[in-house]
C-alpha positions as CSV (number, residue, x, y, z in Angstrom):
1,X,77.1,82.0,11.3
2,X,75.6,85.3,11.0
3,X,74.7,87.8,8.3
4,X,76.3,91.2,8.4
5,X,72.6,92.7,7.1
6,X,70.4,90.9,9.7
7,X,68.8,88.5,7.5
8,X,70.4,84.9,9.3
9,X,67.4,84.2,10.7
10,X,65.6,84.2,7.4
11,X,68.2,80.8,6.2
12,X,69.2,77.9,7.4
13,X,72.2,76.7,6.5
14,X,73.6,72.9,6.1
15,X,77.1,71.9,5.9
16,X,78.0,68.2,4.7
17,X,81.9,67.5,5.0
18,X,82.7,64.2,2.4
19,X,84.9,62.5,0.3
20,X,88.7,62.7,2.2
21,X,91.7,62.3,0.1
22,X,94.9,62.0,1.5
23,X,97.4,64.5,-0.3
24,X,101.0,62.6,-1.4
25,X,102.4,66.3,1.0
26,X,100.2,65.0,4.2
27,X,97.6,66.5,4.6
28,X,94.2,66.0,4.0
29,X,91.7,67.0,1.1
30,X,87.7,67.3,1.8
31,X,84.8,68.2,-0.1
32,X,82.4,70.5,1.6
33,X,79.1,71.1,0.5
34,X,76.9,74.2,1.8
35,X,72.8,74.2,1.3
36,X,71.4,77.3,2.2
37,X,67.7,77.1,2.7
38,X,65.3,80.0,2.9
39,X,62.6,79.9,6.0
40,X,60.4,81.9,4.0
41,X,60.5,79.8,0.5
42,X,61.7,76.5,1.2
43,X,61.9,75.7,-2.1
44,X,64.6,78.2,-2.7
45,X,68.0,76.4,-1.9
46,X,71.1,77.5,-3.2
47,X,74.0,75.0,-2.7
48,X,77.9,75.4,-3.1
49,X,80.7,72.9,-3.6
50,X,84.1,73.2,-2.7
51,X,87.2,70.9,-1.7
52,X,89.0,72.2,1.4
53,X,92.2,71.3,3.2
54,X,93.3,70.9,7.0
55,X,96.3,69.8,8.2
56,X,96.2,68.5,11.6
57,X,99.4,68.8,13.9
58,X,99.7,65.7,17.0
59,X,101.6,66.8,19.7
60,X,105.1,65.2,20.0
């Protein structure tokens, strides 16, 4: 993932998927969690939750 301004080299960025839930429609609930840690201050980490969904399609 890049940074539009330039600065991607400047974070590092962590992605930990957890927590799957089956939905009563199908398909299948996750939580994702982002860390984004600055090179420069290590120290600084900022870190967002979210739940996401994929549905995944077998072929017949």
């Amino acid at each position: 993932m890049t940074s539009p301004w330039g600065h991607s080299a400047d974070l590092a960025r962590f992605y930990t998927v957890t927590e799957p839930q089956r939905h009563p429609r199908g398909y299948t609930v996750y939580k994702v969690t982002a860390r984004v840690v600055s090179r420069r201050n290590p120290e600084d980490v900022q870190e967002v939750v979210c739940l996401s969904t994929r549905t995944f399609c077998l072929p017949c």
